[in-house]
C-alpha positions as CSV (number, residue, x, y, z in Angstrom):
1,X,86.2,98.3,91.2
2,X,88.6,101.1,93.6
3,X,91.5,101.0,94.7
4,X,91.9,103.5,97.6
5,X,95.2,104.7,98.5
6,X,96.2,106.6,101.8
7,X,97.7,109.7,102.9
8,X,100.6,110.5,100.1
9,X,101.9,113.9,101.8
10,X,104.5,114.4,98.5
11,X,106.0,111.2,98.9
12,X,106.0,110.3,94.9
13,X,108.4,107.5,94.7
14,X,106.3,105.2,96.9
15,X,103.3,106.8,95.0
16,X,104.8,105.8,91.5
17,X,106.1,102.2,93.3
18,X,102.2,101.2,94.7
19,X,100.2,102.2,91.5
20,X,102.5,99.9,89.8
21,X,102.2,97.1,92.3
22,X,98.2,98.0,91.7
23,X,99.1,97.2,87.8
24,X,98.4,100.7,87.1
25,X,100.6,102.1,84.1
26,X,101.6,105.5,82.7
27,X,100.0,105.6,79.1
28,X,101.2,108.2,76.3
29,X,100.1,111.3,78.4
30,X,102.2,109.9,81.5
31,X,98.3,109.1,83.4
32,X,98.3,105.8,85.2
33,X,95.9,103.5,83.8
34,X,94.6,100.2,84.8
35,X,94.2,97.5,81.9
36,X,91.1,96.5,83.0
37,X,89.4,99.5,83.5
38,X,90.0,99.7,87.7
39,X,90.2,103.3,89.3
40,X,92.2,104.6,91.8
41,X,90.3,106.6,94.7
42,X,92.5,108.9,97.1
43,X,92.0,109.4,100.6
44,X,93.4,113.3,100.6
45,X,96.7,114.5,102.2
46,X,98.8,114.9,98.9
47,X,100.6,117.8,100.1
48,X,102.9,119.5,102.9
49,X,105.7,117.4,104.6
50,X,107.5,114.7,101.9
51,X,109.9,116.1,99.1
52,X,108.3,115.5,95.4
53,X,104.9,117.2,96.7
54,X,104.5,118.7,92.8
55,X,105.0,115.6,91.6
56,X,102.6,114.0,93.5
57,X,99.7,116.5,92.6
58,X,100.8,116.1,88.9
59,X,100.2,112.0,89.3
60,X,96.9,112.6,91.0
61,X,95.7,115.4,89.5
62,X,96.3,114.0,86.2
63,X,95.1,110.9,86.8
64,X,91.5,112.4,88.7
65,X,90.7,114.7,85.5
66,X,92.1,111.9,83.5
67,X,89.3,110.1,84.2
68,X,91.2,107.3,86.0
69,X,90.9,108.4,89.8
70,X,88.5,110.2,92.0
71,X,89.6,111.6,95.0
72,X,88.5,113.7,98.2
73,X,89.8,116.3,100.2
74,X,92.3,116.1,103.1
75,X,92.5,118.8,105.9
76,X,96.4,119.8,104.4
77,X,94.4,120.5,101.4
78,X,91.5,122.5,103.5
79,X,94.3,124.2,105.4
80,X,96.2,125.0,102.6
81,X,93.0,126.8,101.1
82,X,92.3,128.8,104.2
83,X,96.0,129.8,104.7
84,X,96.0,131.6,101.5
85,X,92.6,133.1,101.2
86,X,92.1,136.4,102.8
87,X,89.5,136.9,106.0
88,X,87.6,139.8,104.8
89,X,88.2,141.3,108.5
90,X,92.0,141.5,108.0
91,X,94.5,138.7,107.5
92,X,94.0,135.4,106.0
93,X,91.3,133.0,107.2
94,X,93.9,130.5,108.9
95,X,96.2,132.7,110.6
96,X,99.9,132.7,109.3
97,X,101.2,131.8,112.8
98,X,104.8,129.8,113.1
99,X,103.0,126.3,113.7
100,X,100.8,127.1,110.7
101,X,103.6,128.1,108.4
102,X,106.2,125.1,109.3
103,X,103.3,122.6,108.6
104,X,103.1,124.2,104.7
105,X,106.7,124.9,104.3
106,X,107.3,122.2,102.3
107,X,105.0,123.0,99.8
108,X,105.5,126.3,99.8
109,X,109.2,125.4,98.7
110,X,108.0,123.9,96.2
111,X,106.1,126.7,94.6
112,X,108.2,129.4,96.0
113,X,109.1,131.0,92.3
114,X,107.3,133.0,90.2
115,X,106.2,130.4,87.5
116,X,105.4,127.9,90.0
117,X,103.2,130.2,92.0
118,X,101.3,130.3,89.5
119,X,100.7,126.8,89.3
120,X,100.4,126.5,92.8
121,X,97.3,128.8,92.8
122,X,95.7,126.4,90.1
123,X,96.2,123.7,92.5
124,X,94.2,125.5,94.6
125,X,91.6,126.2,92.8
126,X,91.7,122.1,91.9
127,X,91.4,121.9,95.7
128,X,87.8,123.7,95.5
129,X,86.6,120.5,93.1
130,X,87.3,117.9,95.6
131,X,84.3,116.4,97.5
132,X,84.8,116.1,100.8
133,X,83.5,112.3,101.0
134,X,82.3,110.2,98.4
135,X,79.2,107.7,98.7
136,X,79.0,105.4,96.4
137,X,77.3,102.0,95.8
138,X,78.9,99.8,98.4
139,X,81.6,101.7,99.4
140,X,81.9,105.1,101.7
141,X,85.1,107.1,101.7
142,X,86.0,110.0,103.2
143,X,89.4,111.5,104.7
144,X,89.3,111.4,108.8
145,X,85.6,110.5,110.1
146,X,82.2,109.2,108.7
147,X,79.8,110.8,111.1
148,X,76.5,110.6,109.8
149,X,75.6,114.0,111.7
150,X,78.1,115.7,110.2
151,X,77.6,114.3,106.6
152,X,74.1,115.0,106.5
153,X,75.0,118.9,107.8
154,X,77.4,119.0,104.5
155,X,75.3,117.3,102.2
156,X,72.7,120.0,103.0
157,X,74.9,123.1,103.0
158,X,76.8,121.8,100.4
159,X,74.5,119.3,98.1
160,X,77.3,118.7,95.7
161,X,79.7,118.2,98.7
162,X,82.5,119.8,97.4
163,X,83.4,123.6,99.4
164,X,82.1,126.8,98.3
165,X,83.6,130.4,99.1
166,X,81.0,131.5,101.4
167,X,81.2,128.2,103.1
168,X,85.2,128.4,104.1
169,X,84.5,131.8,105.3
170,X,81.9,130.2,107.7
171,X,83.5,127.3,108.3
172,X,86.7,129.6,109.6
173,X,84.8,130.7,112.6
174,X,85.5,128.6,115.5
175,X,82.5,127.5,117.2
176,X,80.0,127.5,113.7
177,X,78.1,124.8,112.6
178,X,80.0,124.7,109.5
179,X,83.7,124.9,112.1
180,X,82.4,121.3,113.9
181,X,81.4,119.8,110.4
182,X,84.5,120.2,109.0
183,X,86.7,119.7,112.0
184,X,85.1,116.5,112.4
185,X,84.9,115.1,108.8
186,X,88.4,116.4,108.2
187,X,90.2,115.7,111.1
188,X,87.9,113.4,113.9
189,X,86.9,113.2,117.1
190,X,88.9,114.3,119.8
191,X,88.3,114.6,123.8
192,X,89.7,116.1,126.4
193,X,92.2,113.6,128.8
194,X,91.4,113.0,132.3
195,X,93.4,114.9,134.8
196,X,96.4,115.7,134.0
197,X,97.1,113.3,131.7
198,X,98.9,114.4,128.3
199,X,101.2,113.5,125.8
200,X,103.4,114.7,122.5
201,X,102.3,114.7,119.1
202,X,104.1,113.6,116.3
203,X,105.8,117.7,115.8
204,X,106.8,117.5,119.7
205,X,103.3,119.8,120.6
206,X,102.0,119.0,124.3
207,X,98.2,117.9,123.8
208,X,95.5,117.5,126.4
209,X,93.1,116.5,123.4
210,X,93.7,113.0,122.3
211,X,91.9,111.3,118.6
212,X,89.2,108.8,119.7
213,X,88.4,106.1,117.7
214,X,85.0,106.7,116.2
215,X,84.7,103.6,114.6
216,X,84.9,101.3,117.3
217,X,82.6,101.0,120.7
218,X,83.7,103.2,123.4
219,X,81.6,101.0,125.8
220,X,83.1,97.6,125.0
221,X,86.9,99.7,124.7
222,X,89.9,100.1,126.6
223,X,91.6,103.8,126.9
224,X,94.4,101.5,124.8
225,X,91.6,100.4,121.8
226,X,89.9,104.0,122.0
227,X,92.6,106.9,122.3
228,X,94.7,107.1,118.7
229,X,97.5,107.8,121.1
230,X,99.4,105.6,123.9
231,X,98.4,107.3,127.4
232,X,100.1,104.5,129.6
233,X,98.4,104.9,133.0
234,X,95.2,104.6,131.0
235,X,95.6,101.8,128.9
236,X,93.7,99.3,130.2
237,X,91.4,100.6,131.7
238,X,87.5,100.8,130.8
239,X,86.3,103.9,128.8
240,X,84.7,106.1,130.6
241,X,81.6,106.5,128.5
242,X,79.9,109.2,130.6
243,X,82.5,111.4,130.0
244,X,82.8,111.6,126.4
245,X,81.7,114.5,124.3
246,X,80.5,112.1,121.7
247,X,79.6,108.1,122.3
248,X,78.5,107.0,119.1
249,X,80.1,104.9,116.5
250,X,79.7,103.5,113.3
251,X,77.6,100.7,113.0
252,X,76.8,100.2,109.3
253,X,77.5,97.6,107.1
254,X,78.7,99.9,104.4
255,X,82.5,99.7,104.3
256,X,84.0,103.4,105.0
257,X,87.8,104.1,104.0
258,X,89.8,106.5,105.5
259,X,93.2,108.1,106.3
260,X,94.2,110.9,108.1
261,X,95.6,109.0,111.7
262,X,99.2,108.6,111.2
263,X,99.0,104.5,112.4
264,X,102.3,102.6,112.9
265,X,103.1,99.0,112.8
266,X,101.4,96.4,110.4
267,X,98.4,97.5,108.1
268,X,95.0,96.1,109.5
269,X,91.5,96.1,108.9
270,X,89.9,98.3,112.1
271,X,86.6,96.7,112.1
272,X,85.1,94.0,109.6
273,X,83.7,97.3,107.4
274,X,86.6,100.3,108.1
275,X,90.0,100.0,107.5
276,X,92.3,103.3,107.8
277,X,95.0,103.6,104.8
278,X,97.2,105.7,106.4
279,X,100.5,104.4,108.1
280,X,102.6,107.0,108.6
281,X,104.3,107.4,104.9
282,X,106.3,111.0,106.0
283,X,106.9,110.0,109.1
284,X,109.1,106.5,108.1
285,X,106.0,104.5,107.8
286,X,104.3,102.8,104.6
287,X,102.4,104.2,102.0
288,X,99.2,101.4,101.9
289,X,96.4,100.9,99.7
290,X,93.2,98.7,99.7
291,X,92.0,96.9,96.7
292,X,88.2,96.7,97.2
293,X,86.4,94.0,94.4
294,X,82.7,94.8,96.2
295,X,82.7,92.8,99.0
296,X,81.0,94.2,102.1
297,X,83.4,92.5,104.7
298,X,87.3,93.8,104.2
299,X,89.5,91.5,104.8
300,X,93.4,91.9,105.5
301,X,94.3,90.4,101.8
302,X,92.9,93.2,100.2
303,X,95.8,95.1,101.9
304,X,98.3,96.1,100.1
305,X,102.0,97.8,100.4
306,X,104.1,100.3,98.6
């Protein structure tokens, strides 16, 4: 069976600390290993922000072509791949802008020398070899939002899901099919507040656009149980359903596993089959991770803490 682990963003120590927790153990080669044959599936997100991010994409890495971890794609890691590929019309295809740099800098750091850039663009071509969500029997995972829209799109443009060149190029251009896939599966729904209404994200950026909760009913929600951000005057109020871009929610019994939201407090399950795995590791927060034995329900004790 998996055990799925959240948004690492170079934060190694607690990496090392929950795959021994998991009983995972570095064999002669220095890849973690399970005794009993368990595998390790991350959620994306191993780079930018924490400090040992090399060290964290030499424990995945190693452990993904080590045969003891699969793994998908994150939208640092999509970032990261458009930031240094070059836009055939001039410049690269995600625009070296302040915001864009400061959000990289930390990897970038890290491979700032000679030697290491060189590593660094192996990485990325590691990158291109991640599926961007994995279906497997009983068990969905994928790194922001299961959209079954949007996964069918990639599984047709993509039938091996994993990126191809032409398909980052298209998928650069704001407003393409390929843009709204990826923005979507990558990094979720969002909707435009009401009014005036606003607030700060976690890099002190003013956002009208707030992360809805796509895996829960927007009709049977509070602006409190829907928006993935506290909007005060809202809170308790009834969704206004009309007004959404997008109304639909998961409904499957599948279980889908996911990180990307940057959740506070005490690790829960979401629903009865979706749980989110990331809680806020580089921001102060926990790095979590769900051991899944093949049951179709979650339940909290599968929950577990770095």
């Amino acid at each position: 069976m998996y055990d799925l682990i959240g948004d690492i963003h170079g934060h190694a120590a607690e990496l090392h600390r929950l795959l021994k927790k998991l009983e995972y153990a570095p064999d002669a080669q220095g890849i973690y290993r399970h005794p009993v044959g368990r595998q390790v599936i991350f959620l994306g997100d191993f780079i930018d922000r924490g400090p040992h991010i090399r060290e964290t994409l030499q424990v995945v890495r190693g452990m993904v072509d080590g045969g003891t971890a699969l793994a998908v794609m994150g939208n640092h890691e999509y970032n990261a791949l458009a930031f240094w590929e070059f836009d055939p019309g001039g410049g690269h295809l995600r625009p070296h802008w302040p915001n864009h740099i400061l959000q990289h800098l930390e990897t970038i750091k890290e491979f700032s020398s000679k030697e290491r850039f060189a590593e660094w663009r192996d990485y990325l071509a590691w990158f291109r070899t991640l599926p961007l969500f994995l279906e497997l029997p009983g068990l969905r995972v994928v790194h922001a939002c299961w959209d079954a829209r949007f996964i069918a799109y990639l599984r047709q443009e993509l039938p091996d899901s994993r990126l191809t060149p032409d398909f980052l190029l298209r998928a650069s251009r704001v407003g393409s099919p390929d843009f709204k896939a990826i923005e979507v599966t990558l990094k979720g729904h969002e909707t435009k507040l009401p009014g005036d209404h606003h607030f700060f994200d976690k890099d002190g950026h003013r956002r009208t656009m707030v992360r809805t909760a796509w895996w829960r009913d927007p009709a049977a929600s509070t602006y409190h149980d829907y928006y993935l951000e506290p909007i005060d005057a809202l809170a308790d109020q009834p969704v206004d359903v009309a007004a959404l871009p997008h109304a639909g929610y998961y409904q499957d019994e599948t279980p889908v596993f996911f990180g990307h939201y940057w959740l506070r407090g005490e690790p829960r399950i979401l629903t009865p089959h979706s749980v989110c795995l990331d809680y806020s590791v580089a921001k102060g927060g926990e790095l979590v991770a769900y051991r899944w034995h093949g049951e179709q329900v979650l339940t909290p004790a599968g929950l577990v803490r770095a």
